[in-house]
N, C-alpha and C positions, 0 to 999 in steps of 0.2 A: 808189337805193332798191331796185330788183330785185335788187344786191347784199347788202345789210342782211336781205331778207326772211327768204333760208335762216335766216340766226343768229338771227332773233327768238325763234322760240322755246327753243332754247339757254338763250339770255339771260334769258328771263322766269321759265325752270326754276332760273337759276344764283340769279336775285336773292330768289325765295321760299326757298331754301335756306338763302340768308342771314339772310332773315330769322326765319326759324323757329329757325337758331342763335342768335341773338340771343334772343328771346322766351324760347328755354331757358334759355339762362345767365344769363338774370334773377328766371326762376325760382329756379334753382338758389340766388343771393344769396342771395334772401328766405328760402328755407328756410332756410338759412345763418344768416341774423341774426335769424331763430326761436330757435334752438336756440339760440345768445349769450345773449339773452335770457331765457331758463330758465336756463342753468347761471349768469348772474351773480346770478337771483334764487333758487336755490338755495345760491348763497353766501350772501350778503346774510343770510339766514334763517339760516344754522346761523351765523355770525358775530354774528345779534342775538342765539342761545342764548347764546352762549358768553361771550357780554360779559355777558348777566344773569348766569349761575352765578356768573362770578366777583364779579358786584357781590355775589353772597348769600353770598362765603368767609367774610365775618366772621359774618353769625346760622349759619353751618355750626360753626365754629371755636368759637362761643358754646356754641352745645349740645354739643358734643363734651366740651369743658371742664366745663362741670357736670354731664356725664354719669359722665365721669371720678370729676369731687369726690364724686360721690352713691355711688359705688363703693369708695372710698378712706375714707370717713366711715362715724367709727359709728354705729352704729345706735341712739339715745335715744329711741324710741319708746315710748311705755308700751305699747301690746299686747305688744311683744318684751319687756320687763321684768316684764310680769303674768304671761306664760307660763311663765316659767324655774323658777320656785318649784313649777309644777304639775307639770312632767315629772319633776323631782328626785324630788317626793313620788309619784308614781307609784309609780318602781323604791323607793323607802326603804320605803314602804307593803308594797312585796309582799315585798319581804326581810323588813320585821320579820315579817309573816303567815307567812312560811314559817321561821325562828326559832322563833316561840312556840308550833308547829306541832309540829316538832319536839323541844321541849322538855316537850311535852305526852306525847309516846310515855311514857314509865316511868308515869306516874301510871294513865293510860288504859287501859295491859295487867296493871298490879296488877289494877285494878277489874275487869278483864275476868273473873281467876282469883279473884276475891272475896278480894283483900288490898288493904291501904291503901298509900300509897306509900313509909311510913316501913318495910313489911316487904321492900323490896328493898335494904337494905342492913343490914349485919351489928352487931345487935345488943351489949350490956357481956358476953354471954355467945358473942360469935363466932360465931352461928348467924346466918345470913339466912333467916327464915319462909320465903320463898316456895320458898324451895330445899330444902324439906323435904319438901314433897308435888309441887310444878311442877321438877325440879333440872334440865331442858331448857327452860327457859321462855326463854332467849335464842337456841334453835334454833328456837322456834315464834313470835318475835314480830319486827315490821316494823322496831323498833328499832335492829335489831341490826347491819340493811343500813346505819343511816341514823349508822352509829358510834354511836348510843345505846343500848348495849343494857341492857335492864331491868334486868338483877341485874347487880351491878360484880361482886361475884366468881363469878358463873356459869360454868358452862362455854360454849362455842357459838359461832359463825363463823359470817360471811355466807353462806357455801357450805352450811352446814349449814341456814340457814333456806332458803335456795333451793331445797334439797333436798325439804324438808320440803314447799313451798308447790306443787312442780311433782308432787308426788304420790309421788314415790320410794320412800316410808316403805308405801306399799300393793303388798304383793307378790303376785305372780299367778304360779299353779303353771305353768310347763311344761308343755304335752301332752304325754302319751308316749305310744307306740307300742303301749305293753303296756297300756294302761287297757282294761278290759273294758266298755264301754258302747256298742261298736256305729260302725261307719265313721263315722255321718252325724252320731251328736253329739261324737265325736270331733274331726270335723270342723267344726261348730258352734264349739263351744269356743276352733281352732285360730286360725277367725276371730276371734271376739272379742276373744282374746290376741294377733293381730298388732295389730289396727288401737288396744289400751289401749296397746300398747308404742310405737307409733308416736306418738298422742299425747302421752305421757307425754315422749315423746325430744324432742317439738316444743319443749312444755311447761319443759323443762330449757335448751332451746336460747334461747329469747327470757327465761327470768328470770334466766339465766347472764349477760343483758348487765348487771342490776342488780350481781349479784356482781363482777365484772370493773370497773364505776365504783368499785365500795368496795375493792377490790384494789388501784387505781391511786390512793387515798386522795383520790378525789373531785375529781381533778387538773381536768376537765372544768368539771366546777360552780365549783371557785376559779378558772378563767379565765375565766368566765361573769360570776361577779359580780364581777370585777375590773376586767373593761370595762364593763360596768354603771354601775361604780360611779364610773368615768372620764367614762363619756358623761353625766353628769346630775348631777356634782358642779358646785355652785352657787359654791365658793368665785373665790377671785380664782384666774385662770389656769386654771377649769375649761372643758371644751368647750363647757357651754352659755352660760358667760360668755362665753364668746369668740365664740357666734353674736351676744351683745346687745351686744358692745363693738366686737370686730374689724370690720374692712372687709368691705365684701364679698366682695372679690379672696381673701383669706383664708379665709372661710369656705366660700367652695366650694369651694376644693381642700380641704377637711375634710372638707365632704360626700361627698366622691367618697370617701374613705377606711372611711367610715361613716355611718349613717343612726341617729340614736341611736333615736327612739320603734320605728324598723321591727323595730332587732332585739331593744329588749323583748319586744315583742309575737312576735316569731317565738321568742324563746327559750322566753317562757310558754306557746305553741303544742308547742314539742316535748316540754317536760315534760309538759304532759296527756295527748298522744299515747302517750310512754312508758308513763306512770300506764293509760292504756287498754291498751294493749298487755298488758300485765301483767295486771291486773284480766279480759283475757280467756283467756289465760292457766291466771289462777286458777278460772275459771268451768270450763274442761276440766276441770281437776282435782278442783272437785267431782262433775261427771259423773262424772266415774271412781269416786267415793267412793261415788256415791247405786246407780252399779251393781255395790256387791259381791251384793247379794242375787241378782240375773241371773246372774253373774259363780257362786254359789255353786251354783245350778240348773244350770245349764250343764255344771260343770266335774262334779256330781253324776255325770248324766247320762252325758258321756262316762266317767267311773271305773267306771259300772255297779252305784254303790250308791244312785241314784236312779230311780223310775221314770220 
């Protein structure tokens, strides 16, 4: 026993050693078959996804399929069938209006100069009335831009009414250096005559683009109502038949090519613009017209035969 005593304590340190290793590594297990236990029921769960989607392939497969058909089918809808008549008549509407528009100029610019419209063509005696007292009436009338011009045998060119309408035909003297009426209304004058000529030059610049469409024999407006006339033709095999008939797969790669109502509408957008453009245009140039009386004060003035 007095031998034993020394190692008792040893011994009582080796055995709680032991067992403290043990109590750990049982911990350690259970942590162990924790963590098993979550990753089998994270299987488990994506495993019961995966098994439903596949049970849903067919109502997947289903709607695909008639999504398809609904795409690939025509379209016999009566809204789509009521509409097609309306956009035709749309553009047919504003073409015939701009036709009987223009077929209106000859009659409208007689009237203007107090003749009838039978006086713009050459009578059993080879005279045409209006060309007896009016004989530029096709350099001063809108007709003439529009290829219609009032008298068939008149003389006169688009360039000649552009002329006319941008104020050309009103001429303004020159200052000169010798005019005796004094630096400052010399100088008066000099302005007034830059800044008529500068409008004037404007004035020629934006009605010159009318001239230049009628030069080019209106090449612009026949590719205009050409597709026009494509995008909104109703017959069999026109575009808008073909939104009410073709697939849908079909009609939008059409769309993509073109938008038929968008470029009505924008094409009727540019020709008022134009028409405005113009019509302001013409509004300078009567300014220019209403100040010759200024214009005659002025140029007195600097010449030194006005007070």
């Amino acid at each position: 026993m007095r031998v034993l005593r020394p190692l008792k304590k040893p011994i009582l340190l080796a055995i709680s050693a032991i067992t403290l290793t043990f109590l750990g590594m049982a911990n350690l297990y259970a942590d162990a078959g924790s963590d098993q236990t979550a990753i089998l029921n994270a299987i488990k769960i994506n495993t019961d996804n995966i098994l439903s989607d596949v049970n849903g392939l067919p109502n997947y497969i289903t709607n695909m399929l008639t999504y398809l058909g609904d795409l690939t089918a025509a379209d016999e809808s009566p809204v789509t069938s009521d509409m097609v008549p309306g956009f035709a008549a749309l553009v047919s509407s504003t073409a015939d209006n701009l036709s009987k528009q223009n077929s209106k100029q000859p009659e409208l610019m007689a009237n203007m100069f107090g003749y009838k419209l039978t006086d713009l063509t050459a009578g059993s005696n080879g005279v045409t009335p209006i060309l007896n007292t009016v004989p530029q009436v096709n350099s001063v009338t809108y007709g003439t831009l529009l290829g219609v011009p009032t008298a068939a045998k008149g003389t006169g060119t688009p360039i000649d009414y552009v002329k006319n309408a941008a104020g050309l035909g009103i001429y303004h003297d020159a200052p000169s250096g010798s005019w005796g009426g004094g630096g400052v209304n010399v100088g008066k004058y000099q302005g007034y005559f830059n800044t008529i000529s500068a409008v004037e030059s404007y004035d020629m610049y934006l009605l010159s683009g009318l001239w230049a469409e009628a030069d080019n024999q209106y090449k612009l407006t026949a590719t205009q109502t050409d597709l026009l006339t494509k995008i909104t033709n109703t017959d069999k095999g026109g575009w808008l038949q073909s939104i009410a008939s073709e697939s849908v797969g079909v009609v939008l790669r059409q769309i993509l090519l073109i938008e038929s109502q968008s470029y009505v509408v924008l094409t009727q957008m540019f020709q008022v613009q134009k028409q405005q453009l113009a019509a302001t245009a013409m509004t300078n140039t009567l300014l220019i017209a209403n100040g010759q009386s200024v214009e005659s004060i002025l140029e007195g003035k600097a010449q030194g035969t006005m007070k």
